[in-house]
C-alpha positions in Angstrom: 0.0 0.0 0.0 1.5 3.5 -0.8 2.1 6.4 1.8 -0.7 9.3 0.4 0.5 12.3 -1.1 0.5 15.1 1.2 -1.8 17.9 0.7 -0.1 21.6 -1.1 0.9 23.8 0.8 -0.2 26.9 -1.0 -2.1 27.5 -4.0 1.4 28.8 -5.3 2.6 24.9 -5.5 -0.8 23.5 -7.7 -1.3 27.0 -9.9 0.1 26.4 -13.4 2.3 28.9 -14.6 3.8 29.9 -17.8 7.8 30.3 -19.2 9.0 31.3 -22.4 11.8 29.0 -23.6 14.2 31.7 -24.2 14.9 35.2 -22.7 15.3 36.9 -26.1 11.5 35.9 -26.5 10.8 39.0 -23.7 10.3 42.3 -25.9 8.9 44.2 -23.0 10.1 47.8 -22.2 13.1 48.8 -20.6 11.9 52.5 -19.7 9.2 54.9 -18.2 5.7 53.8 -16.9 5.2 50.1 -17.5 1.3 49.5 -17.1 -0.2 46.0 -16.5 -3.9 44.4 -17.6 -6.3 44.7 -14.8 -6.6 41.0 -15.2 -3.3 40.4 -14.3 -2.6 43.4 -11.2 -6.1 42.5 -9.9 -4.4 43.9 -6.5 -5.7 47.2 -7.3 -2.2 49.1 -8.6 -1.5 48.8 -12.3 1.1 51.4 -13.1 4.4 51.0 -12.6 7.8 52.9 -12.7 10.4 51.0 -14.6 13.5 53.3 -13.6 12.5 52.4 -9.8 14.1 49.4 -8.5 11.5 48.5 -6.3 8.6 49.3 -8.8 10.3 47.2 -11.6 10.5 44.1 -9.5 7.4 44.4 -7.9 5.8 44.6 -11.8 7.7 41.2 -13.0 6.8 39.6 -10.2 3.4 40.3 -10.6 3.9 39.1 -14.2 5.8 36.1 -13.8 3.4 35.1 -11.4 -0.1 36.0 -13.2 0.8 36.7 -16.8 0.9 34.4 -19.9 2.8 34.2 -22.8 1.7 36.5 -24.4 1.6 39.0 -21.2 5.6 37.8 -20.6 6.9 38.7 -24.1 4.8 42.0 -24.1 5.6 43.4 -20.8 9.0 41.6 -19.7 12.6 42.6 -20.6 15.1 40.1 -20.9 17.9 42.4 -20.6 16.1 43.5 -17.3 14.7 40.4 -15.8 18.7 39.1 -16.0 19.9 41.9 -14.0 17.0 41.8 -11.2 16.8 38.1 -10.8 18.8 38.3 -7.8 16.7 40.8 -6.4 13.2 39.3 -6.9 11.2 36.8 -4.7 8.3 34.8 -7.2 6.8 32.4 -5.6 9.2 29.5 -4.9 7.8 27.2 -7.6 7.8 30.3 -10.1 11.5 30.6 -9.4 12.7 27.2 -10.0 10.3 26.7 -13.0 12.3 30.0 -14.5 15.4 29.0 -13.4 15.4 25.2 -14.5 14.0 26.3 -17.9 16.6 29.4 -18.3 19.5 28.3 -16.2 21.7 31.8 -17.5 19.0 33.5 -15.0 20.6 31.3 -12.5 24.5 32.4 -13.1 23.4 36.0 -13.0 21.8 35.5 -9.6 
């Protein structure tokens, strides 16, 4: 008889999330006033100020986390994402998932 599989321990462990396969599939911008869908940000705040450190992560960790495909090559630099990754804090299976599929995200760190 097998042991049962213990229960999740967030929705952040059973929520499917999206990766692109490469970084130079993320054409977002790299400057000024980056503003996300309401379906994504459904937080409230949907503006955000890409030349602020704080701002910047807090938008692609918002994306990473809620956005698609479509919403990651839009509104996500890869050129930027590279040199925050060591800065940001997704969700821990949002991390590895990036980080096992784009391992260079990893050496930056």
């Amino acid at each position: 008889m097998s042991e049962p599989t213990p229960a999740p321990f967030s929705f952040a462990e059973v929520k499917p999330y999206e990766v692109i396969d490469s970084l130079t599939e993320l054409h977002g911008p790299e400057h000024g006033m980056l503003r996300l869908p309401v379906e994504m940000a459904w937080g409230g705040r949907t503006e955000f100020d890409l030349e602020d450190d704080y701002d910047r992560t807090a938008a692609y960790k918002i994306v990473l986390e809620e956005g698609t495909k479509r919403h990651l090559r839009e509104l996500v630099s890869g050129r930027l994402l590279t040199a925050i990754w060591s800065q940001m804090r997704p969700a821990r299976p949002v991390r590895a998932l990036w980080e096992n599929q784009l391992p260079q995200l990893l050496a930056a760190a």
